[in-house]
C-alpha positions in Angstrom: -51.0 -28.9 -36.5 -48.0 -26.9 -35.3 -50.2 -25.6 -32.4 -51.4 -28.7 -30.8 -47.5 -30.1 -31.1 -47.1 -26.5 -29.2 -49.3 -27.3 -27.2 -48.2 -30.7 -26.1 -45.0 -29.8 -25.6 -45.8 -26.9 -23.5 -47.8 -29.6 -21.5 -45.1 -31.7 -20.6 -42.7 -29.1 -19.7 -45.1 -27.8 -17.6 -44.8 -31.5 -16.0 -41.7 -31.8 -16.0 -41.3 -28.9 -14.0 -44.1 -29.6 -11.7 -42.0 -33.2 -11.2 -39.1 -31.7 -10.6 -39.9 -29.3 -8.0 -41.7 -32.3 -6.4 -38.9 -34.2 -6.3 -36.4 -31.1 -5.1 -39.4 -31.0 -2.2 -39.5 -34.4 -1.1 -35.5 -34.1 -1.0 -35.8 -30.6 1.0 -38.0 -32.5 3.7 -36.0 -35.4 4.0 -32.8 -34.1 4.9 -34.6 -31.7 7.1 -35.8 -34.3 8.6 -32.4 -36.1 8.9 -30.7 -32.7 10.0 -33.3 -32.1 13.0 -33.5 -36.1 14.2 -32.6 -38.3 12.1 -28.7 -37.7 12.4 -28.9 -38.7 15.9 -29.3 -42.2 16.3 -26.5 -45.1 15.0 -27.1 -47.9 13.3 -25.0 -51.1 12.0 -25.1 -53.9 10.1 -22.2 -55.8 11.4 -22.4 -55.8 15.2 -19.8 -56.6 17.6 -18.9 -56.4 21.1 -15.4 -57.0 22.2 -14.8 -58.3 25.8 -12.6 -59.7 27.9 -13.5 -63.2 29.9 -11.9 -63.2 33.5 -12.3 -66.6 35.4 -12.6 -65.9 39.1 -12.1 -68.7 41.9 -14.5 -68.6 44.6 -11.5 -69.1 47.0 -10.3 -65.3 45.8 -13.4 -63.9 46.6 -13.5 -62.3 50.5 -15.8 -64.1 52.8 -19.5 -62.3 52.3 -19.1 -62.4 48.7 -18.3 -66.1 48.1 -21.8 -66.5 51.1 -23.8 -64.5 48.9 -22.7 -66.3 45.5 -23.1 -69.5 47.0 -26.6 -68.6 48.5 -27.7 -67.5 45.3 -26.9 -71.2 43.9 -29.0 -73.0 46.6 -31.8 -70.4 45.8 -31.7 -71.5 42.2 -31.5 -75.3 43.2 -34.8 -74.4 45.2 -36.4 -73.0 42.3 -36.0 -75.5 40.5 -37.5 -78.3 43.0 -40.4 -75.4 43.2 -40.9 -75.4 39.6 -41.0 -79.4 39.3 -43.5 -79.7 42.2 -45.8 -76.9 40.5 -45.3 -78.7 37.1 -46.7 -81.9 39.1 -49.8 -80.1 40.8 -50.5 -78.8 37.6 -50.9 -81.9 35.5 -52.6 -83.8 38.8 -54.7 -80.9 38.7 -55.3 -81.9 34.5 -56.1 -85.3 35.2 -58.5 -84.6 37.9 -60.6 -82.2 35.9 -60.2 -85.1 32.8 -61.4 -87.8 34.6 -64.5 -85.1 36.0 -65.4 -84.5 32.9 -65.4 -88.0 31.4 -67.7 -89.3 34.5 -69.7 -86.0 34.1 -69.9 -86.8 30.4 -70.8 -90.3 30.7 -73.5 -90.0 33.1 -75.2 -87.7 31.0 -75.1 -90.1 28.4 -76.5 -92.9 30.5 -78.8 -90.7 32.1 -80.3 -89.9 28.1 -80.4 -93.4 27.4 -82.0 -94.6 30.2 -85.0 -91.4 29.5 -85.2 -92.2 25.9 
Protein backbone atom coordinates (compact mmCIF):
# COMPACT_ATOMS: atom_id res chain seq x y z
CA UNK A 1 0.00 0.00 0.00
CA UNK A 2 2.91 2.32 0.92
CA UNK A 3 4.14 2.00 -2.72
CA UNK A 4 1.23 2.93 -4.72
CA UNK A 5 0.85 6.14 -2.12
CA UNK A 6 4.73 6.44 -3.40
CA UNK A 7 3.85 6.14 -6.36
CA UNK A 8 1.09 8.60 -6.57
CA UNK A 9 2.90 11.10 -5.05
CA UNK A 10 5.87 10.75 -7.19
CA UNK A 11 3.23 11.23 -10.01
CA UNK A 12 2.02 14.48 -9.06
CA UNK A 13 5.25 15.95 -8.31
CA UNK A 14 6.38 14.87 -11.45
CA UNK A 15 3.21 17.25 -12.59
CA UNK A 16 3.68 19.71 -10.74
CA UNK A 17 7.00 20.13 -12.02
CA UNK A 18 6.13 19.61 -15.52
CA UNK A 19 3.34 22.63 -14.77
CA UNK A 20 5.52 24.70 -13.40
CA UNK A 21 8.13 24.80 -15.99
CA UNK A 22 5.21 25.36 -18.36
CA UNK A 23 4.12 28.06 -16.81
CA UNK A 24 7.93 29.73 -16.19
CA UNK A 25 7.84 29.07 -20.34
CA UNK A 26 4.78 30.65 -21.26
CA UNK A 27 6.14 33.67 -18.95
CA UNK A 28 9.77 33.46 -20.68
CA UNK A 29 8.01 33.92 -24.23
CA UNK A 30 5.77 36.54 -23.29
CA UNK A 31 7.99 39.06 -22.04
CA UNK A 32 10.24 38.21 -24.85
CA UNK A 33 7.85 38.97 -26.81
CA UNK A 34 7.03 42.29 -25.03
CA UNK A 35 10.83 43.13 -24.78
CA UNK A 36 11.41 42.67 -28.73
CA UNK A 37 7.84 44.47 -29.87
CA UNK A 38 5.54 44.66 -27.65
CA UNK A 39 7.06 47.64 -25.57
CA UNK A 40 6.84 49.72 -28.51
CA UNK A 41 3.51 50.76 -29.06
CA UNK A 42 1.19 53.11 -26.44
CA UNK A 43 -2.00 52.54 -25.45
CA UNK A 44 -4.78 54.46 -23.13
CA UNK A 45 -7.88 54.19 -21.81
CA UNK A 46 -8.62 57.73 -21.06
CA UNK A 47 -7.87 59.74 -24.25
CA UNK A 48 -7.59 63.36 -24.53
CA UNK A 49 -6.47 65.99 -26.81
CA UNK A 50 -5.96 69.38 -25.58
CA UNK A 51 -6.30 72.29 -28.08
CA UNK A 52 -6.59 75.63 -28.52
CA UNK A 53 -9.76 77.19 -30.65
CA UNK A 54 -8.61 80.46 -32.57
CA UNK A 55 -11.58 82.36 -34.37
CA UNK A 56 -10.24 84.01 -37.43
CA UNK A 57 -12.24 86.87 -39.38
CA UNK A 58 -12.17 86.56 -43.08
CA UNK A 59 -11.38 90.31 -43.10
CA UNK A 60 -7.71 89.37 -41.42
CA UNK A 61 -6.99 87.00 -43.84
CA UNK A 62 -4.72 88.71 -47.06
CA UNK A 63 -6.50 88.81 -50.31
CA UNK A 64 -5.81 85.11 -52.13
CA UNK A 65 -6.57 83.42 -49.03
CA UNK A 66 -9.95 84.88 -48.10
CA UNK A 67 -10.61 84.02 -52.57
CA UNK A 68 -9.74 80.62 -52.05
CA UNK A 69 -11.77 80.12 -48.72
CA UNK A 70 -14.65 81.65 -50.17
CA UNK A 71 -14.35 79.61 -53.39
CA UNK A 72 -14.18 76.56 -51.55
CA UNK A 73 -17.86 77.55 -50.02
CA UNK A 74 -19.51 78.07 -53.43
CA UNK A 75 -17.85 74.76 -54.46
CA UNK A 76 -19.61 73.08 -51.59
CA UNK A 77 -22.96 75.00 -52.32
CA UNK A 78 -22.56 73.38 -55.82
CA UNK A 79 -22.13 70.05 -54.50
CA UNK A 80 -24.83 70.15 -52.85
CA UNK A 81 -27.36 71.30 -55.76
CA UNK A 82 -25.25 68.30 -57.71
CA UNK A 83 -26.07 65.88 -55.08
CA UNK A 84 -29.95 66.93 -54.97
CA UNK A 85 -30.28 66.77 -58.80
CA UNK A 86 -28.55 63.13 -58.75
CA UNK A 87 -30.79 62.17 -55.81
CA UNK A 88 -33.83 63.34 -58.28
CA UNK A 89 -32.52 61.35 -61.50
CA UNK A 90 -32.09 58.54 -59.39
CA UNK A 91 -35.58 58.01 -57.95
CA UNK A 92 -37.11 59.28 -61.62
CA UNK A 93 -34.96 56.66 -62.80
CA UNK A 94 -36.82 54.12 -59.89
CA UNK A 95 -40.13 55.01 -60.95
CA UNK A 96 -39.53 54.52 -64.49
CA UNK A 97 -38.15 50.99 -64.11
CA UNK A 98 -41.46 50.51 -61.44
CA UNK A 99 -43.97 51.44 -63.71
CA UNK A 100 -41.88 49.05 -66.65
CA UNK A 101 -42.13 46.38 -64.67
CA UNK A 102 -45.80 46.68 -63.53
CA UNK A 103 -46.94 47.06 -67.44
CA UNK A 104 -44.34 44.27 -68.28
CA UNK A 105 -45.96 42.36 -65.48
CA UNK A 106 -49.40 42.94 -66.31
CA UNK A 107 -49.32 42.11 -69.87
CA UNK A 108 -47.93 38.92 -69.10
CA UNK A 109 -50.73 38.21 -67.04
CA UNK A 110 -53.36 39.33 -69.57
CA UNK A 111 -51.44 37.75 -72.25
CA UNK A 112 -51.87 34.11 -69.94
CA UNK A 113 -55.38 34.77 -69.46
CA UNK A 114 -56.34 35.50 -72.76
CA UNK A 115 -54.18 31.81 -73.93
CA UNK A 116 -55.74 29.87 -71.22
Amino acid sequence: MSDVNTNNSSRRQIGFIILGVVIVLAGLAYGAYWFLDARFYESTDDAYVSGDIVAVKVGELHADEATLILGEATAVDDGKVALADARGAISSGLRSLAIARAQQSSGAVASARGKS
